[in-house]
C-alpha positions, 0 to 999 in steps of 0.5 A: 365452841372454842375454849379460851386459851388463857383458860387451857393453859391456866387449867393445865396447871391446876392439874399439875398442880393436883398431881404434884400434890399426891405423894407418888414416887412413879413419873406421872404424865398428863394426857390432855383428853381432847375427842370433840375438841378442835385443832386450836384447843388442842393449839392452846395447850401445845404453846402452853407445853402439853404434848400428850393427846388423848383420842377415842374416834379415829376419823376425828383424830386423824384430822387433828393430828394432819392439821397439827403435825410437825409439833413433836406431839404424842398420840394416844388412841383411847377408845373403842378399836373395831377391827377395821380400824387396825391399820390407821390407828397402827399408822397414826399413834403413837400409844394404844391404851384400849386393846381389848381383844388378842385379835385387836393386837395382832391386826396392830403388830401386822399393821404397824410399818416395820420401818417406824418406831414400836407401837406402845400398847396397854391391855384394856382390863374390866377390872370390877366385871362389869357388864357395860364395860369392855376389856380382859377379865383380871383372870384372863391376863395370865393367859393372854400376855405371852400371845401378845407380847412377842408380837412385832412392832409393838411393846406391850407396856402395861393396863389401863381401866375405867373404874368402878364408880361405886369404888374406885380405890379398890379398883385401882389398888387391883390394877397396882396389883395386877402390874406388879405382877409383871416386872418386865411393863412399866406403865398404868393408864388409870384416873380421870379429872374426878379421881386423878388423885386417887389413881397416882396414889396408887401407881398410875403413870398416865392420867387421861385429863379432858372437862378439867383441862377444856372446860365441859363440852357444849 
């Protein structure tokens, strides 16, 4: 089902609106989340000045970012990585936000062409220990950090999370935390469309935006 793109633009504003509303001294960018959704929904916010893109399966993505090249459009993978999918994610984005494993990063820095620019990544942090949740244990950080960001060909800029739903708050104040920690990395990808407000206000520098910005999936 497509969405109308009247609607996408007009919902890409509220969003704005949301972020702008939060006090907040870090830039915030909004990442359109658009897994499921077609080449002319992710169209309908491009001519409404979205560039940012949020994808969680590769085989899906690839076909979109085929369709819709020559746009200047910032690709970031945001799901599950299997081992076997390295090479294209290396090839195609721009930003990795789910590195969940020092394995997953290697496979990323031996994949990634010398030839273009540094693949960004993020650590993917199970911040609250959750069993259905993958990522580094806060404890594990420490450790797996200099593995990591030495590596060639890509930039270890900062964490993501997925939240605790029970409280979020907390959950994000320990991602703050945990990046203050480190001077030398710049970024947070935390926050969704029900608690994005809650996510700037405590250091987030990308939110990842789907239902709010497309309208819910069929």
């Amino acid at each position: 089902m497509l969405a109308d793109k009247a609607m996408i633009a007009e919902n890409l504003e509220q969003v704005q609106s949301r972020i702008n509303s939060v006090n907040h001294d870090q830039k915030v960018q909004l990442i359109a989340v658009s897994k499921t959704r077609s080449a002319d929904d992710i169209q309908g916010a491009v001519d409404a000045g979205q560039l940012h893109f949020g994808e969680n399966y590769l085989q899906e993505a690839l076909e979109k970012i085929n369709t819709l090249q020559g746009q200047n459009l910032l690709w970031h993978f945001i799901g599950p990585i299997q081992s076997n999918k390295t090479s294209k994610i290396a090839e195609h984005f721009d930003w990795v936000h789910s590195v969940d494993r020092v394995k997953v990063a290697r496979r990323l820095s031996d994949q990634r062409s010398d030839s273009t620019n540094e693949l960004n990544i993020l650590l993917q942090v199970n911040i609250d220990q959750e069993s259905t949740k993958s990522g580094f244990l806060l404890e594990e950080i420490a450790l797996v950090v200099p593995q990591i960001e030495n590596l060639p060909n890509i930039s270890l800029r900062g964490f993501m999370c997925i939240p605790s739903q029970a409280n979020p708050s907390q959950s994000f104040a320990k991602m703050a935390n945990l990046l203050a920690k480190y001077p030398k990395m710049d970024t947070l990808s935390m926050g969704m469309s029900q608690d994005l407000e809650l996510a700037v206000q405590n250091g987030a520098t990308f939110v990842r935006i789907g239902t709010d910005i497309f309208g819910k999936r069929a």
